[in-house]
N, C-alpha and C positions, 0 to 999 in steps of 0.2 A: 529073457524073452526077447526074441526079435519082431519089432515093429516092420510093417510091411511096409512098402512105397510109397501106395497109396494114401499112408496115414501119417507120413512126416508133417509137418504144421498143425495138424489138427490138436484140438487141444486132450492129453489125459485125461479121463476117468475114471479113473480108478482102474479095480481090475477091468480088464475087456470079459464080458459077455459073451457067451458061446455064439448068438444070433446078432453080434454086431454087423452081421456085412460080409461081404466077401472078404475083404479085407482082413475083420476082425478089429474095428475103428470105428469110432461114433466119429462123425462131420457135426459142426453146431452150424446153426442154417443161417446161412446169406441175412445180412442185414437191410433192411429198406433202408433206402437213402433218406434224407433230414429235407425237409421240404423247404425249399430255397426262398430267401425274400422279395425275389421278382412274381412271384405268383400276385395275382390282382387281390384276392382278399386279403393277403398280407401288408402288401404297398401302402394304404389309405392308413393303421395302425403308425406307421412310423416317422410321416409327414405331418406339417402343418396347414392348416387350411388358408386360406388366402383372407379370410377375415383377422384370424389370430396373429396371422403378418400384419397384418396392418392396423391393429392394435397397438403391436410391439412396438412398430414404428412411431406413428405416432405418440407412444410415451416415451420414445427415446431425446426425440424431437422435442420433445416438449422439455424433458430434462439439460436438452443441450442448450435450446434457446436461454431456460431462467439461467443457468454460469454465465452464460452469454452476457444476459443484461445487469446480471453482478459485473463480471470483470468491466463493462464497459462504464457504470458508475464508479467502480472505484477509480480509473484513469479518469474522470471528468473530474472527481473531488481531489485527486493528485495535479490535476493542472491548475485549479483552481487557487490551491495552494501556493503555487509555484510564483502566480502573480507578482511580483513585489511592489506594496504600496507605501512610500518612505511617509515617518514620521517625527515629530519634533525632536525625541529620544535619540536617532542617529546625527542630531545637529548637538547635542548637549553631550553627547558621548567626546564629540571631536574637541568643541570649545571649553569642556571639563577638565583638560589635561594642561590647558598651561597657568605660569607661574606668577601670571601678572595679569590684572583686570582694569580696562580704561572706562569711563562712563561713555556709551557710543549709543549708536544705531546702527548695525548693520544689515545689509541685502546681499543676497548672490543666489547662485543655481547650481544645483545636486551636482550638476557637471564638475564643477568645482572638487568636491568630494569625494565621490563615486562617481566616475567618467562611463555614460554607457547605459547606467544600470537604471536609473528613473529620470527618462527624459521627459519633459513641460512640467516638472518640480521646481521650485524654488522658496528659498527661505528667509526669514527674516530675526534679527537677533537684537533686543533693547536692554544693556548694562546699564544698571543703576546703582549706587550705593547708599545702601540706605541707614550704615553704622559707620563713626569713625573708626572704629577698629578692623576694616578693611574688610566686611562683611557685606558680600555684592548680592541684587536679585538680579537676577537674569531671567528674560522673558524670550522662548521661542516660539515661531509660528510657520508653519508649512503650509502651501497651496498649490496644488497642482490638478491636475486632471487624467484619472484614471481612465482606462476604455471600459468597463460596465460597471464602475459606480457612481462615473459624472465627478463635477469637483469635487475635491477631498482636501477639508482645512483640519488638521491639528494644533493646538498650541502648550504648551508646557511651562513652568516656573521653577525653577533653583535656585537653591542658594549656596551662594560660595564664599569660602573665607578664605582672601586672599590678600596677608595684612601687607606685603612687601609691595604693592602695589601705590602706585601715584595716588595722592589726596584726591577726591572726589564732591559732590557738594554737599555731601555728610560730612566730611573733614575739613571745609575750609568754610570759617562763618558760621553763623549760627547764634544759640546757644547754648551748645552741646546736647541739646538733647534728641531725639530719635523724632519720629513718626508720631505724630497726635500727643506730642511734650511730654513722652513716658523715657527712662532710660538714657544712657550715654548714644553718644550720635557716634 
């Protein structure tokens, strides 16, 4: 069967019908265009209204401030930290390590120590021996003045056994005995 001109594109079906047309071709009819989102009762369905902005914003706002005032607390308590305020324990760390102990007084300043790092520090150190068998107390005390928490005194006691060490007034005199006549001196 030969289709006619008129009827290329159109769609088949089926048999053609005697009364299709001049042709001999059904046509399927024009389709209505899709009605476009610029029309006005369309537009208002797929915006936001200017209250619901400014809702949003404001809660975005409000989320970004509270990170806000985290992050900037936890750098407050990281500086805080950061402070260094020396105490009797880094003087007993230094005088812990040698091999000989004299009965003294001593004074001096962090500078000494730690050059830099806690300046209007200064320390003081009183070796005593209070056994003949070369068993020293040591007394530390720290005084200096922090910037926000005003003077700052620590002080500390050890004991050290350091028998290769020079006679002290536990070992020379006496009656050999200790502290309140208990024990060897």
């Amino acid at each position: 069967m030969k289709i006619p001109l008129e009827c290329r594109g159109a769609e088949p079906r089926g048999p053609l019908p005697r009364d299709a047309g001049a042709g001999g071709c059904k046509r399927t009819p024009a389709r209505a265009p899709a009605p476009q989102a610029s029309t006005p009762a369309r537009r208002g369905a797929d915006s936001f209204t200017l209250l619901e902005v400014i809702i949003a914003c404001a809660l975005f706002f409000m989320v970004a401030f509270s990170v806000l005032e985290l992050v900037t607390r936890g750098l407050v308590s990281a500086r805080v930290l950061q402070q260094r305020e020396a105490d009797a324990g880094m003087v007993a760390s230094v005088y812990a390590q040698t091999n000989s102990l004299e009965e003294e007084t001593v004074s001096g300043s962090f500078d000494e120590l730690y050059p830099d790092m806690y300046p209007g520090y200064s320390w003081v150190r009183t070796t005593t021996e209070i056994y003949s068998n070369g068993l020293f107390e040591v007394k530390f005390g720290v005084v200096g003045t922090h910037k926000r928490r005003g003077v700052s005194e620590t002080e500390m006691t050890i004991l050290l056994y350091r028998p290769m060490s020079p006679p002290g007034s536990a070992s020379q005199g006496g009656d050999g005995l200790g502290p309140g006549g208990f024990g060897p001196r």
